[in-house]
C-alpha positions as CSV (number, residue, x, y, z in Angstrom):
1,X,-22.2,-2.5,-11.6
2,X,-18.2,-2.3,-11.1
3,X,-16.8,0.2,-13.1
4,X,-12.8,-1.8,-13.3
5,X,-13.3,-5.3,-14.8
6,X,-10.2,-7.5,-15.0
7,X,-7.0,-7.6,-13.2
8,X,-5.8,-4.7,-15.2
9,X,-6.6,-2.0,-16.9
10,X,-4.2,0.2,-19.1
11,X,-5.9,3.7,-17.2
12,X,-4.2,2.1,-13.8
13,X,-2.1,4.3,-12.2
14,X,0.0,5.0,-8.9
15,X,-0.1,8.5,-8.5
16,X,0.9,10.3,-5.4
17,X,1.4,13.8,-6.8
18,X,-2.6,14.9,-6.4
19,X,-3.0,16.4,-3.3
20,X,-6.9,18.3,-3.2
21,X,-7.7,20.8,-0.4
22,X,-11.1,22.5,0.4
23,X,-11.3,25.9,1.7
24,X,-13.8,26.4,4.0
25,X,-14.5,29.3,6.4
26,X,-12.6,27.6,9.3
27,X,-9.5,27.3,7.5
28,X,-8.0,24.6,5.0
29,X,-9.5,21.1,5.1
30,X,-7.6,17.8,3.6
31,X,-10.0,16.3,1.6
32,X,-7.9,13.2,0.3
33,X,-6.6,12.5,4.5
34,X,-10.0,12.8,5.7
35,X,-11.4,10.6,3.1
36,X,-9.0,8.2,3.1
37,X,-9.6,7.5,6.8
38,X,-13.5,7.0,6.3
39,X,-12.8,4.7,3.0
40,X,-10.0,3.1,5.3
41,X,-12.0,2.0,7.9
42,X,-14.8,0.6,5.2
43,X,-12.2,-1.5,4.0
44,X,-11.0,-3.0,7.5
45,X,-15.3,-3.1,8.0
46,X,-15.3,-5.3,5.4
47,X,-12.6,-8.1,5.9
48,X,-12.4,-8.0,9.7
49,X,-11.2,-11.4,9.5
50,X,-7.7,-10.2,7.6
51,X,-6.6,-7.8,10.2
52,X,-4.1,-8.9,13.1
53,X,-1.9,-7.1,16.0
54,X,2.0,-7.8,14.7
55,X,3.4,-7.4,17.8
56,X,7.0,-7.6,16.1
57,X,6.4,-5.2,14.3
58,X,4.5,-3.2,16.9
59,X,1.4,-2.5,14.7
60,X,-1.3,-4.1,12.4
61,X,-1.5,-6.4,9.8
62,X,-4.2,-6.8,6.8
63,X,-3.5,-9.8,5.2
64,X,-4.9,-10.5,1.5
65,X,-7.3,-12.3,0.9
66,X,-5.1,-15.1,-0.2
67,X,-3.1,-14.8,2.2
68,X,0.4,-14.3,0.3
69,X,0.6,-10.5,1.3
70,X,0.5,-8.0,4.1
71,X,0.2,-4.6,4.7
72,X,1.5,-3.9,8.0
73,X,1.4,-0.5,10.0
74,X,2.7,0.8,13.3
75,X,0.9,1.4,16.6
76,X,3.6,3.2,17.7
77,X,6.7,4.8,15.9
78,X,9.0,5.1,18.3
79,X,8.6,1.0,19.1
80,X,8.4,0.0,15.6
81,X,12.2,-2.0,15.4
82,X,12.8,-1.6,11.4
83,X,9.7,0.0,9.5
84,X,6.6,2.3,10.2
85,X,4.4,0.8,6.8
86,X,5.4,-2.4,5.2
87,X,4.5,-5.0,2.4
88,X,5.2,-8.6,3.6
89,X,5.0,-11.1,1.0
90,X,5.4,-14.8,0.3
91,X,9.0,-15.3,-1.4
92,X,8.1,-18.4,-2.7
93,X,6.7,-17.1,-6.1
94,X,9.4,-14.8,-6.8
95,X,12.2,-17.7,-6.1
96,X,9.9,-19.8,-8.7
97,X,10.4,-16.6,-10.7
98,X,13.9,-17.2,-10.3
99,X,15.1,-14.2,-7.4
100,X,18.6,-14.2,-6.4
101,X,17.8,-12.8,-3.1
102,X,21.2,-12.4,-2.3
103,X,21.1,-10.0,-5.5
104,X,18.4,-7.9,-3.6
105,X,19.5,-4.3,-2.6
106,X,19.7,-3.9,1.5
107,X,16.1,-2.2,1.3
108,X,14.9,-5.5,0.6
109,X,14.9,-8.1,3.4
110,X,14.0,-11.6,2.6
111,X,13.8,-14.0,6.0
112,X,11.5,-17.2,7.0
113,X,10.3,-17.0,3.2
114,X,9.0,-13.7,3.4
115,X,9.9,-10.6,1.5
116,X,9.8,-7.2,3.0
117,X,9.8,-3.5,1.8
118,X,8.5,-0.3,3.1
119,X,9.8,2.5,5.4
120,X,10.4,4.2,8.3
121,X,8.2,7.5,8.9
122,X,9.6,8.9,12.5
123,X,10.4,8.2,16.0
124,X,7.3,10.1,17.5
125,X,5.2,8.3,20.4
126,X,2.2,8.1,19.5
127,X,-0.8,9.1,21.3
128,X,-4.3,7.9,21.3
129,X,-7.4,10.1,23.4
130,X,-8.7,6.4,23.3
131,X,-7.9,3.0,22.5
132,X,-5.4,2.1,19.8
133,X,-7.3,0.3,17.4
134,X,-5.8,-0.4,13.4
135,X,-7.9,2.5,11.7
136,X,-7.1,4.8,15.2
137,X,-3.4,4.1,14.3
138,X,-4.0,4.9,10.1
139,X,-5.1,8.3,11.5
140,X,-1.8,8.7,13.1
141,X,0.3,8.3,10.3
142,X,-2.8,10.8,8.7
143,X,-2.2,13.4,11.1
144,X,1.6,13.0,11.1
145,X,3.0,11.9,8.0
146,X,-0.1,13.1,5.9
147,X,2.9,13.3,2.7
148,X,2.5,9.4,3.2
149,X,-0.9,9.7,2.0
150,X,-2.0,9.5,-1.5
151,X,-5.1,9.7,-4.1
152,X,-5.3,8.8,-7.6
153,X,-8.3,10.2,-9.2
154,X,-8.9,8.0,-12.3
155,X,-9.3,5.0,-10.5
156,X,-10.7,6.9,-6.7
157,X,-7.8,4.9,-5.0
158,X,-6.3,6.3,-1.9
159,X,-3.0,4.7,-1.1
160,X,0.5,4.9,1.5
161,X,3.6,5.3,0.2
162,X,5.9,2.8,1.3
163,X,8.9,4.3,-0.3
164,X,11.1,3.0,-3.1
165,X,8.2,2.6,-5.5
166,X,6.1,0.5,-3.7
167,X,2.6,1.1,-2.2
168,X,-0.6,-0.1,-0.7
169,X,-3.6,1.2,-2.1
170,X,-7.3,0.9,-1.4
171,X,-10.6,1.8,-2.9
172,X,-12.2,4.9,-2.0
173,X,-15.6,3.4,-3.3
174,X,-15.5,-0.8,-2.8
175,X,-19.5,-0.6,-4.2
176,X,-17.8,0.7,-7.4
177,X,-14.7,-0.1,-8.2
178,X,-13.5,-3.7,-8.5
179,X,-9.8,-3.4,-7.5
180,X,-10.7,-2.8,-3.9
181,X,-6.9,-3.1,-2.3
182,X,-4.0,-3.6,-4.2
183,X,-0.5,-4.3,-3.2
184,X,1.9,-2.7,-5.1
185,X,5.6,-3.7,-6.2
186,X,8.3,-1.9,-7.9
187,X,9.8,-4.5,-10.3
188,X,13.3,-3.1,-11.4
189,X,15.4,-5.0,-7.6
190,X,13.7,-8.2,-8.6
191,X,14.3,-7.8,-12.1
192,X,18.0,-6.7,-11.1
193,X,17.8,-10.4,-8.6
194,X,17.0,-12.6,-11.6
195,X,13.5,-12.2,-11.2
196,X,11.5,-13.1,-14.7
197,X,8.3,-10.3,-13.7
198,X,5.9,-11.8,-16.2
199,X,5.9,-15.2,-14.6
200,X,5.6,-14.5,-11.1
201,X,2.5,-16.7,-9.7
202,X,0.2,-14.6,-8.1
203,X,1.4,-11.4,-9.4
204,X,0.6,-9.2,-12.4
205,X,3.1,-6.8,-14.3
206,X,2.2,-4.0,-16.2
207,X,2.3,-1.0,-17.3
208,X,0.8,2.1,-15.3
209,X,0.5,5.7,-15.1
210,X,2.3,7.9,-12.7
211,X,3.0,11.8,-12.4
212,X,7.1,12.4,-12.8
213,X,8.6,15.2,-10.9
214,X,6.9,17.8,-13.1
215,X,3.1,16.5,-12.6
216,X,3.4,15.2,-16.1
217,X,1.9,11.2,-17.0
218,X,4.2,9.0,-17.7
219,X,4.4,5.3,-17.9
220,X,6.4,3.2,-16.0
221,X,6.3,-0.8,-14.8
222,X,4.8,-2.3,-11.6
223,X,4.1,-5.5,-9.9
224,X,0.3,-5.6,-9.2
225,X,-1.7,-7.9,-6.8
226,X,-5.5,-6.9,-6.6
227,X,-8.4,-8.2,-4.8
228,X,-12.0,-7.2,-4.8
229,X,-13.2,-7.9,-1.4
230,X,-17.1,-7.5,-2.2
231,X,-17.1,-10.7,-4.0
């Protein structure tokens, strides 16, 4: 049985602060980056159909499920043109909502009625001992940028950082957790834009849980759009 039911639940949190290492006789093994590649590569297992080459973009693409978002990540840094790990999503809702895009900070590119956030990690070429394939590429940014890389324990999410309060995170367990990927949004630019957050089609906005700068909960707002993909 799922142990999340409904599109939200008040324990949901976006935490990036948890960081769990296990020492073994070899030396220091990274739990949450090892893990995170094996439940990573379930997830792209299980919707094969969602995931693209974005040659502009000069990476992959996993598209949700109803097809309005995209996480997109790079094949190769040094030929990604703007970002290493994006969100692309359908502006259409949030103009509904009532965005000013011209009210957006420069962070925030809106183009061909798409919205785009996320972040650049480097300028490395990137090298593969085989093929580049999307979860070969994930283990890039793993190996690399492994400060990227996030796990939230409450709800055994792991999750990249795209920078400026916005995320994409994924279940560690799909057989037991309901919210198997879930795009992430911070609110406050679109609120800033005109944007009303509770009446965005599409999207959910709520309250969750993160760690401040001191490791200590605290609660602040987020766009949410969450898809079990065992259904």
């Amino acid at each position: 049985m799922k142990k999340i039911s409904g599109i939200i639940n008040t324990a949901f949190a976006v935490s990036f602060a948890l960081t769990v290492l296990l020492e073994v006789s070899c030396g220091n093994l990274d739990v949450v980056g090892k893990d995170s590649v094996n439940s990573f590569d379930k997830v792209l297992k299980a919707a094969p159909e969602a995931i693209r080459p974005d040659e502009m973009n000069a990476g992959w693409s996993f598209s949700a499920p109803d097809n309005e978002a995209r996480f997109i990540w790079s094949r190769n840094f040094a030929e990604s043109p703007v970002h290493d790990v994006m969100l692309e999503i359908n502006a259409a809702p949030f103009i509904a909502a009532g965005l000013n895009a011209e009210k957006l900070p420069d962070a925030i590119a809106v183009y061909d009625g798409k919205i785009m956030v996320g972040t650049k990690l480097g300028e490395e070429v990137l090298k593969y001992s085989g093929e580049a394939t999307p979860l070969a590429s994930y283990e890039q940014i793993v190996k690399l940028k492994r400060s990227a890389i996030g796990y939230h324990g409450a709800l055994d999410h792991y999750g990249v950082n795209l920078s400026g309060g916005n995320l994409f995170e994924w279940a560690k367990d799909m057989g037991t957790n309901d919210k198997d990927i879930v795009f992430v949004l911070n609110p406050e630019p679109f609120i800033n834009a005109g944007v009303d957050p509770g009446n965005i089609e599409g999207w959910v906005f709520a309250k969750v849980t993160v760690d401040d700068a001191n490791g200590k909960p605290v609660e602040v707002d987020k766009l949410l759009k969450p898809f079990n993909l065992l259904d």
